[in-house]
C-alpha positions as CSV (number, residue, x, y, z in Angstrom):
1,X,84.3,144.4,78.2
2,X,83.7,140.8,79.5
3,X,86.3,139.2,82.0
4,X,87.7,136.7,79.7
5,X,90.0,135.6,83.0
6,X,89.3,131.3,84.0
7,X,86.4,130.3,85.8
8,X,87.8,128.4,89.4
9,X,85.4,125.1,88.3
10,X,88.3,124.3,85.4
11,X,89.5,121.3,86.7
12,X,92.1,120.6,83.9
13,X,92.4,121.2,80.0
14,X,88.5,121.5,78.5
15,X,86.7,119.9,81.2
16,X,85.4,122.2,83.7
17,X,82.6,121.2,87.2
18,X,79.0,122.6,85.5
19,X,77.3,125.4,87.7
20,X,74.3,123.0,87.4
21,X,75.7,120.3,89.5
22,X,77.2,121.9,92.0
23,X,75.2,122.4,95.6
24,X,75.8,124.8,98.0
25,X,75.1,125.1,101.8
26,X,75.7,128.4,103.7
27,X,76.4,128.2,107.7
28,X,77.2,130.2,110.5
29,X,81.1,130.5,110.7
30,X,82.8,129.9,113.9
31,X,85.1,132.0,115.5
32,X,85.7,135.6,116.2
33,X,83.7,138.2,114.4
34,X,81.7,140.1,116.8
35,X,78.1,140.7,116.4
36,X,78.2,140.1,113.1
37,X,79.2,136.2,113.2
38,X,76.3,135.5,115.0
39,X,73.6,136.7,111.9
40,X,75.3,135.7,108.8
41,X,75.7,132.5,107.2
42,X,79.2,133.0,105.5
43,X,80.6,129.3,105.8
44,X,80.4,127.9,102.4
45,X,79.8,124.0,101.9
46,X,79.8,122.8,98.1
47,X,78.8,119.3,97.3
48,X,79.4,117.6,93.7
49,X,78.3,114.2,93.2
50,X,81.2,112.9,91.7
51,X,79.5,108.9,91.3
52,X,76.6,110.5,89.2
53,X,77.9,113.0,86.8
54,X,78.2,112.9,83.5
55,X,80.6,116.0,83.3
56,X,84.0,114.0,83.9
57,X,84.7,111.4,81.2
58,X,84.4,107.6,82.9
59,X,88.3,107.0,83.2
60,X,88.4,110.2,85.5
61,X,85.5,109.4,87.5
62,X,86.8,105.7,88.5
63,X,90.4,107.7,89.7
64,X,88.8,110.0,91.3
65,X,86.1,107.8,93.1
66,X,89.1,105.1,93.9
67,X,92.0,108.5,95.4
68,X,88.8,110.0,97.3
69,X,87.5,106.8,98.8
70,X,89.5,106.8,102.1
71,X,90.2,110.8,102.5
72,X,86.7,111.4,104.4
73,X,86.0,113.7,101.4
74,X,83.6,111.6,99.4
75,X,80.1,110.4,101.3
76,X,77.8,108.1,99.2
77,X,79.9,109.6,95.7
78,X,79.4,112.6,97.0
79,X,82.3,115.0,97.0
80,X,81.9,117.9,100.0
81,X,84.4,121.2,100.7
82,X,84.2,124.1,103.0
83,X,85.1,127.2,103.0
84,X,85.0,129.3,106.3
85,X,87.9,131.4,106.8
86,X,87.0,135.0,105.2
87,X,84.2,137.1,106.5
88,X,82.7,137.5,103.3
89,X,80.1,134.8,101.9
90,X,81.0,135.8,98.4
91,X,85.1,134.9,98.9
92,X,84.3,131.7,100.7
93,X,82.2,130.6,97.8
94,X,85.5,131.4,95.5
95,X,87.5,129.4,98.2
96,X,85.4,126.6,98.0
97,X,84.8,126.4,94.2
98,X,89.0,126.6,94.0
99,X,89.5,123.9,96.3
100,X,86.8,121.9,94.7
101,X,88.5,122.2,91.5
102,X,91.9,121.5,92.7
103,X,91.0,118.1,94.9
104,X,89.2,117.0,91.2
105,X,92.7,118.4,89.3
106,X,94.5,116.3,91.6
107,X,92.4,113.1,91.9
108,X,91.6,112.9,88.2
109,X,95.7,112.9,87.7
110,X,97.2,110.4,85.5
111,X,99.1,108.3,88.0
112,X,102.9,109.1,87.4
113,X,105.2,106.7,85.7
114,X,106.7,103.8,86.7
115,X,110.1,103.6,88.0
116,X,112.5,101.7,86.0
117,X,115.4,100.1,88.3
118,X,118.4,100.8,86.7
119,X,122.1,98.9,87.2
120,X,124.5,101.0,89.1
121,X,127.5,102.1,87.5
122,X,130.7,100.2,88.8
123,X,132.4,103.3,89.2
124,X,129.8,104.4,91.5
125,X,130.2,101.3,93.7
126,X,133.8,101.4,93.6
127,X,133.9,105.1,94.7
128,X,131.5,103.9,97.3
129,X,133.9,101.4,98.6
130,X,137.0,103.2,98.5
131,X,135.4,106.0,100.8
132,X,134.3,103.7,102.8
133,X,137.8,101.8,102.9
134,X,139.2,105.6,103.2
135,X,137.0,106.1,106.5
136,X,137.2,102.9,108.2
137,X,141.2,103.9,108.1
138,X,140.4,107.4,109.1
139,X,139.1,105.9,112.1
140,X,141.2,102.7,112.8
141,X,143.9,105.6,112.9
142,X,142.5,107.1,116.0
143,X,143.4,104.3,117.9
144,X,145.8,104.5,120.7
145,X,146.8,101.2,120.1
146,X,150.3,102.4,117.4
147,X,151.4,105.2,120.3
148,X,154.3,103.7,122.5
């Protein structure tokens, strides 16, 4: 039977990151590993260039290029994420590909609603200033000044 589970490139609904536009880089990780570290490329760089796809409808792309633009994320339209952090090529690829997808998910967001300032309640205001009336006698209370 086929594995019918999500691919990690879904970035939301329908629209998914195609295989065919994706590049990947493979480095040497840093950090410990022993002899191994110093002969495998496990470090996982994917690039998607976000300004010339076609795979994203327009509305999408201009979020995404405008909520990317100052992160250090996008070079030239280009959209870059590593992956170092397991020993295995293969699960830094996955890592990679997930992240990829969920900086897209994120940046491709319709920006939330706008706040509607709403009157406050004179109830509210009045509770507000008989606490505050109840307090300022609280402390005007500690006083020495009524002990003869």
């Amino acid at each position: 039977m086929e594995d019918m589970s999500p691919s990690p490139y879904v970035i939301r609904g329908s629209v998914s990151l195609p295989e065919s536009e994706l590049v990947w880089r493979f480095t040497r990780s840093s950090g410990p590993g022993g002899q191994h570290v110093n002969t495998a490329d496990s470090r996982a760089e994917l690039r998607f260039d976000l300004a010339a796809t076609d795979a994203l409808p327009e509305v999408w792309k201009q979020r995404a290029l405008e909520r990317l633009a100052g992160t250090g994320r996008l070079v030239d339209g280009v959209v870059v994420v590593r992956a170092g952090e397991h020993r295995s090529q293969w699960r830094n690829r996955e890592a990679a590909a997930t992240r990829m997808a969920a900086l897209l998910a994120e940046a491709t967001a319709p920006p939330p609603p706008r706040r509607r300032k709403k009157k406050v309640p004179r109830g509210a205001v009045e509770r507000r200033l008989r606490q505050k009336k109840q307090r300022g006698d609280l402390k005007r209370g500690r006083s020495g000044r009524d002990w003869t």
